[in-house]
N, C-alpha and C positions, 0 to 999 in steps of 0.2 A: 489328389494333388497333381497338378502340371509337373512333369519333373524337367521342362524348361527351362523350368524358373527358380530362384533364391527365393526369393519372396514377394506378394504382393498386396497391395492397398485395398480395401474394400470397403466403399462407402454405403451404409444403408439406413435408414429411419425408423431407428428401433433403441434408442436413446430412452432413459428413463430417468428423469429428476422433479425433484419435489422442494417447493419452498414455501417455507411459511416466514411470515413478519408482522409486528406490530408496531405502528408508526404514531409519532404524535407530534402536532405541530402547534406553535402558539405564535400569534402575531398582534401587533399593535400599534395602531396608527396614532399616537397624541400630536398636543399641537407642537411641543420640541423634539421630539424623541419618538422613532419609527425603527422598530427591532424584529426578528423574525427568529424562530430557533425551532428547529427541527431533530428528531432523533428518531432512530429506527431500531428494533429488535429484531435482529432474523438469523435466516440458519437457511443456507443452502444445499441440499445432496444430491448427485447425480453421477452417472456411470460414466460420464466424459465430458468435457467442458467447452469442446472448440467447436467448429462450423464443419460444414460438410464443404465449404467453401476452401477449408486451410490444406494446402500441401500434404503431398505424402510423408508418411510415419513425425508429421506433426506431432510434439507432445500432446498439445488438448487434445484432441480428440481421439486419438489411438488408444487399443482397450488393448491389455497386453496377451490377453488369454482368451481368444472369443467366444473358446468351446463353455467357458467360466464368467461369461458378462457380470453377473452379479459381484463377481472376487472385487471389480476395481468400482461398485457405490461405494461413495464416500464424500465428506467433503467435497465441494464444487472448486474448480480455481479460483473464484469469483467470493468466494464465503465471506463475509463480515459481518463479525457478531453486534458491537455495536456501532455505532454512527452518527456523529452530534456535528451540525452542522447552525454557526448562526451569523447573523448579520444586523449592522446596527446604524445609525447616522443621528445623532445629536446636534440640534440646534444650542449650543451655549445659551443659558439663560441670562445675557448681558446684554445691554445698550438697547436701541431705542425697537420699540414696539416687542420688549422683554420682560421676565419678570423682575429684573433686578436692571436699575438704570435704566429707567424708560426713556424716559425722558433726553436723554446722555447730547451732547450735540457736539461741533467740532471736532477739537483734538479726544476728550471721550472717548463717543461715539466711533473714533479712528481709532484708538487701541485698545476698547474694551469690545465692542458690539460687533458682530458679523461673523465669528467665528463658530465652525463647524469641526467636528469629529466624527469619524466613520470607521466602520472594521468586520473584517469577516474571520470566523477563528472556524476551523474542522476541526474535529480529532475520532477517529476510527482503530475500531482492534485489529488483530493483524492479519493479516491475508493466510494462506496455506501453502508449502512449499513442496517441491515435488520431493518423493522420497530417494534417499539414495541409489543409485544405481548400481547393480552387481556388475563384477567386472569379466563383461562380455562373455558369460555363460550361455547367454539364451536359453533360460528358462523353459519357455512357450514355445516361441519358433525364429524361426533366423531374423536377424534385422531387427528387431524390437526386445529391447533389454528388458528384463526383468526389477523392479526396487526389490531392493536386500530385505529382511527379516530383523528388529530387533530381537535379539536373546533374552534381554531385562530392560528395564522400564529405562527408558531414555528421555529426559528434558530437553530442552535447546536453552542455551544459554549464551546470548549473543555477547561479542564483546562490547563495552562502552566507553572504554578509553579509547582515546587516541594510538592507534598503533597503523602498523605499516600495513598488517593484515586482516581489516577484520572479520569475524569467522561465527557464524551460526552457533559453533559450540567451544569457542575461545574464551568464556568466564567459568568453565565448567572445571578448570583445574588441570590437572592431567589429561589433554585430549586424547592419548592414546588409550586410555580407558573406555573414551564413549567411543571410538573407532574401535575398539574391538569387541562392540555392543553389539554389532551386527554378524548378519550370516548373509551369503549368498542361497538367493531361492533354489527348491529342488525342482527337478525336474515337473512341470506343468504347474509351478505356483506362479503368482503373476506381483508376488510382494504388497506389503500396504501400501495405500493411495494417499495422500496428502497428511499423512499424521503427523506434521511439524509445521510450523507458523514464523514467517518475519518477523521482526519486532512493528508495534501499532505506526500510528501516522499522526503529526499533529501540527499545523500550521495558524497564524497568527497573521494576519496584514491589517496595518491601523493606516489613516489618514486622518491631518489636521488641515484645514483651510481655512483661510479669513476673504469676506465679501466688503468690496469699497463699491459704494452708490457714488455715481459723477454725473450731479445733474441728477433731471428725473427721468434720464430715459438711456442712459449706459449703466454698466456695471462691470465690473473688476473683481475677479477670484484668484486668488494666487492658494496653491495647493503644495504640501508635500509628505509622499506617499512611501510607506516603509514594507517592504513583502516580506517576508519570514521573516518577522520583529527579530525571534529569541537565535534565529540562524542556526536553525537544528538541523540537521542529516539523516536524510531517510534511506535507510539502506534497503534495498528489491531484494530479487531474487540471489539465489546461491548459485556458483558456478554448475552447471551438469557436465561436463566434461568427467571424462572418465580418470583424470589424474588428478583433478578438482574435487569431483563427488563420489568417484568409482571407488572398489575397496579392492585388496588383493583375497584370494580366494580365500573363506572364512577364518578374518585377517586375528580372533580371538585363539584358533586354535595353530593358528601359526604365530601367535606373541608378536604380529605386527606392528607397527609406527605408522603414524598418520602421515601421508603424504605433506608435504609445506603448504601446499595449497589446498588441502582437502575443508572442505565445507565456507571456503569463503564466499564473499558476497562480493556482486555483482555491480557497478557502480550504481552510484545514490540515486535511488528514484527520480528526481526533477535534475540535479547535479546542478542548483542552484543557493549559492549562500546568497545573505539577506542582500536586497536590492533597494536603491532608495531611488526613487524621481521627482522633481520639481515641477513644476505646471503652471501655465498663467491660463484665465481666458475671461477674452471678451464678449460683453452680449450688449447688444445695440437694437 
């Protein structure tokens, strides 16, 4: 080693990940109704997740133990077990050149016939989250923390109410219990990789529109369109900071308490409640 130096970055190509998927798709063009639904089964694993392109001591890609590559295969950052993706647009079967009211003409044809439905719904399981971080032991070697060790089997149990804080393991009851599920790594461990999950993802966007024929050579669509119908909140990643994620030194055998902030989450994925817009257009 340089004794120059603290620590340094070492970028090289020697990455090892494996992924398998099963994918199935079904699609269908009728003359009202045109839907598309997609699902995927997969499992991603590899020893680092980032680019050779990302910043020094970047979480993805940093391996915390290099002499020990293999310690940190696991889970990819990327992992998603399942994945249902579809989309749809429905002609109303109303008014003229339909199955019901063909015929339909004037006022009719003006409040029954022209009217379209459309929606795209995802819903995916839940991402992997980095594991906690020991409190600035340096396990491995300087400048690159070590993830702590569970003692016994740890869940994540996200909160779902409304509160001020919500937290990875905030429904689990007594949170200083699952904080003192952990240990700081020993010397040259490098801690588990990814063994805790976000809560899933699941979005909803529908649109109604109605078509006015003017003439036989304009037309008129007035549309309005609703983005996350049900107005869910999708919470990301967990704080890492070390007063957020970090533990005090194996916090079970010193009868610790959980930090206020330990294991919260990081703001809402999109940080988007439900969205509505309006829309005209003409075609000529």
């Amino acid at each position: 080693m340089q004794p120059q130096y603290g620590a340094l970055s070492t970028w090289s190509t020697i990455g090892n990940s494996n992924y398998n998927a099963l994918t199935l798709s079904l699609r269908e063009r009728l003359n009202s109704l045109t839907f598309d639904i997609n699902y995927s089964y997969a499992h991603s694993l590899d020893d680092s997740s980032g680019l050779q392109s990302d910043t020094a001591f970047a979480v993805g890609p940093f391996i915390p133990n290099p002499l020990r590559q293999r310690d940190n295969y696991a889970n990819s950052d990327f992992d998603v077990k399942h994945n249902v993706n579809a989309s749809a647009v429905w002609q109303m079967p109303f008014g003229k050149g339909r199955a019901f009211l063909s015929d339909a003409k004037g006022i009719g044809q003006a409040a029954l016939g022209g009217w379209q439905l459309s929606g795209i719904f995802r819903w995916n399981t839940d991402l992997p989250t980095f594991s906690p971080y020991d409190d600035a032991r340096w396990a491995t070697k300087w400048n690159a923390q070590s993830g702590v060790t569970p003692i016994r089997k740890v869940h994540t149990c996200p909160t779902k109410t409304e509160t001020a804080d919500p937290k990875l393991f905030g429904g689990c009851g007594d949170i200083n219990q699952v904080y003192q599920s952990f240990r700081n790594a020993y010397p040259g461990e490098g801690g588990p990789r990814n063994i805790f999950r976000v809560p899933d993802y699941i979005d909803l966007d529908l649109g109604i529109g109605k078509s006015f024929n003017i003439g036989e050579h304009y037309g008129l669509q007035l549309r309005w369109d609703v983005f996350n119908v049900t107005n869910t909140q999708h919470f990301s990643q967990v704080s890492g900071s070390r007063t957020g994620f970090g533990v005090t030194r194996d916090p079970a055998l010193r009868n610790a308490s959980a930090p206020s902030d330990w294991s919260n989450f990081l703001p809402i994925v999109n940080g988007q409640a439900r969205i509505m817009q309006i829309g005209a257009r003409f075609s000529f």
